[in-house]
C-alpha positions, -999 to +999 in steps of 0.1 A: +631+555-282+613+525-294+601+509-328+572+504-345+565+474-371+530+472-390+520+440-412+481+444-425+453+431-447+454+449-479+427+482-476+430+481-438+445+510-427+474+501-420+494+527-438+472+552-424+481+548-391+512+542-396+522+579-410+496+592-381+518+574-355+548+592-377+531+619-379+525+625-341+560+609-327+580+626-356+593+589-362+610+584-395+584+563-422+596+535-441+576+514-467+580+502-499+591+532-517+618+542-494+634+506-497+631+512-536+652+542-529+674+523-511+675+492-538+679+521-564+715+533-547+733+500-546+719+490-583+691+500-610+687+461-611+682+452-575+650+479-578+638+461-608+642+425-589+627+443-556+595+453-575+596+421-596+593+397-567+570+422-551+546+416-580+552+376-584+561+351-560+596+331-568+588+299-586+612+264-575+641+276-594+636+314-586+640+307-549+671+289-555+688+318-576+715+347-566+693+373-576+665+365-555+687+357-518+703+386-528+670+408-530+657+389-496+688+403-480+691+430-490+656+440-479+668+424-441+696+441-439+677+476-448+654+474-422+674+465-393+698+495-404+664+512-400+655+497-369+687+506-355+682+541-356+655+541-339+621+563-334+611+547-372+581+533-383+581+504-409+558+492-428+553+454-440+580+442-458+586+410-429+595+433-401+577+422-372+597+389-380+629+404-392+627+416-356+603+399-333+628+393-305+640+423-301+620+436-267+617+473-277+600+470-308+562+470-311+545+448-336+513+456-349+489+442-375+454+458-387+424+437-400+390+451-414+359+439-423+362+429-457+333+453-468+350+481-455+386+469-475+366+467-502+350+500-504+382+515-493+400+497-526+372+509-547+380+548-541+422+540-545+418+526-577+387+536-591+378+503-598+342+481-586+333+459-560+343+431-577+378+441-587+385+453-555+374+423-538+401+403-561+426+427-555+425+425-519+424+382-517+457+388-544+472+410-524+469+388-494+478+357-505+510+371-517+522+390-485+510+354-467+530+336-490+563+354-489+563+359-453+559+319-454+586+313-479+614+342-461+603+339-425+585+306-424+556+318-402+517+325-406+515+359-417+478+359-402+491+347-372+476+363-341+506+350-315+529+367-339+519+400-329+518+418-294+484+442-309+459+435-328+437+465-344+406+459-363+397+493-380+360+484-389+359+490-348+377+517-342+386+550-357+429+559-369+430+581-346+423+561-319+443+534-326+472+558-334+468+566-298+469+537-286+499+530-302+517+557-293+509+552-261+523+517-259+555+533-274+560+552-252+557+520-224+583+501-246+609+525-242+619+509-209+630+475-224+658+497-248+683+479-225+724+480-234+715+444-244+690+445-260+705+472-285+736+451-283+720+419-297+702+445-327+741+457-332+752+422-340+719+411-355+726+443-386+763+432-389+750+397-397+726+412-422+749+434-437+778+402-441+752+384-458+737+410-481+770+419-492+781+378-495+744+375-512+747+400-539+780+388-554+770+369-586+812+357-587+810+339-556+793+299-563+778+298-535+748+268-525+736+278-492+747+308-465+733+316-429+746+344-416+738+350-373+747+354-336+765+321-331+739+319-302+705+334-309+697+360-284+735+358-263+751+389-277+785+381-262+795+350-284+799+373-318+783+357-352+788+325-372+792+315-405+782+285-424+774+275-457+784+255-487+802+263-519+808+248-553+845+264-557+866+259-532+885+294-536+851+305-523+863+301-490+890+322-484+869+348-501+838+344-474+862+350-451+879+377-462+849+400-468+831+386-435+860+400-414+870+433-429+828+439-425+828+419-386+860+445-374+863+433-341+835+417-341+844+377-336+830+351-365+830+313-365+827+293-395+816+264-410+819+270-445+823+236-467+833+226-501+805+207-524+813+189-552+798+161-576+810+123-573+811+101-606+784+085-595+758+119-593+764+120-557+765+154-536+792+153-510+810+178-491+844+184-477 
């Protein structure tokens, strides 16, 4: 009972393997369109924000704005739902980062020659070599530079995976094999604690998505996680800062009924204006 993450180049393959490793383990699949789905259920507009921001990366003011923390967290707290089922396979979407220290998972990225991405781009689209080839530099700048902006690592990273595939060398099959294989080997780090910490790390995610995508709350900045990363027994905290101070009460009061018994911390302040332009807290 493990989990499989897959970040790749545009035209790689990845997708491939990843419904073959589906296909052969009878894993769940999740990519873009199921999280659509999912976007879809809570709002019609959180599915047009979800595809919006999957198109164009968030200008200055964009990052700053409701909508768009709202969409980020959403997207978290789908996956880790996901992830805490179990036997699923996702796909992109920050994963392998949304997840990296959890030991049971297996992250995974796929690379190809660009050559071969850009033949294979040619026959989805129907369009020429030189299309293709500016597709495929678009499309990775733009995974690159929202993994950067959410996550704040290299999405090209080699240390941030545990395999690295390279599908001009070998076939799907064989790399869905191989993959399979090491899922299987991963099973035996599914410890009580290590599902524990996942537990806690989805109750943070779902406390912030639901904190995230309520436009009445004026809220400036919100972190949501285990009051200790990776030590599952001290519960979650909760910090932030708000422009209305009847904010606070608020946080709280949705936090808990969300937390059950789960125990939360906070360190939730008030922000305000001085005369003189000044932004202090209280």
């Amino acid at each position: 009972m493990s989990i499989l993450t897959i970040a790749r180049e545009y035209g790689s393959g990845g997708k491939d393997i990843g419904r073959k490793v589906a296909e052969r383990t009878g894993y769940e699949y999740v990519d873009r369109g199921r999280i659509l789905e999912d976007m879809r259920k809570i709002g019609t507009q959180w599915e047009e924000l979800a595809k919006y921001f999957d198109e164009n990366k968030p200008d200055v003011w964009e990052r700053f704005k409701w909508s768009f923390r709202g969409y980020v967290a959403l997207i978290q707290s789908h996956i880790l739902q996901y992830a805490l089922q179990d036997n699923v396979v996702i796909m992109g979407r920050g994963g392998n980062f949304l997840l990296r220290d959890i030991p049971y998972v297996l992250r995974i990225r796929t690379t190809a020659p660009i050559e071969k991405r850009i033949e294979k781009v040619m026959q989805w689209e129907e369009i020429n070599s030189e299309n293709a080839e500016w597709l495929i530099k678009r499309a990775d700048k733009e995974m690159a530079g929202a993994v950067y902006l959410v996550y704040g690592f290299a999405w090209d990273d080699p240390a941030q995976y545990d395999l690295l595939f390279d599908t001009g060398l070998q076939t799907y099959d064989a790399i869905a094999q191989a993959v399979v294989k090491e899922l299987q080997a991963r099973e035996q780090f599914k410890t009580e604690k290590a599902v524990k910490l996942l537990e806690l790390k989805v109750l943070a995610a779902k406390i912030n998505a639901e904190l995230a995508i309520d436009n009445t709350l004026h809220i400036s900045s919100l972190d949501v996680k285990l009051k200790e990363e990776g030590l599952v027994e001290y519960g979650l905290m909760v910090s932030g800062a708000v422009h209305a101070n009847d904010d606070i009460p608020r946080i709280k009061d949705i936090a808990n009924k969300i937390a059950g018994n789960t125990p939360i911390e906070y360190d939730l302040r008030f922000r305000w204006q001085s005369r003189m332009g000044h932004t202090q807290y209280k």
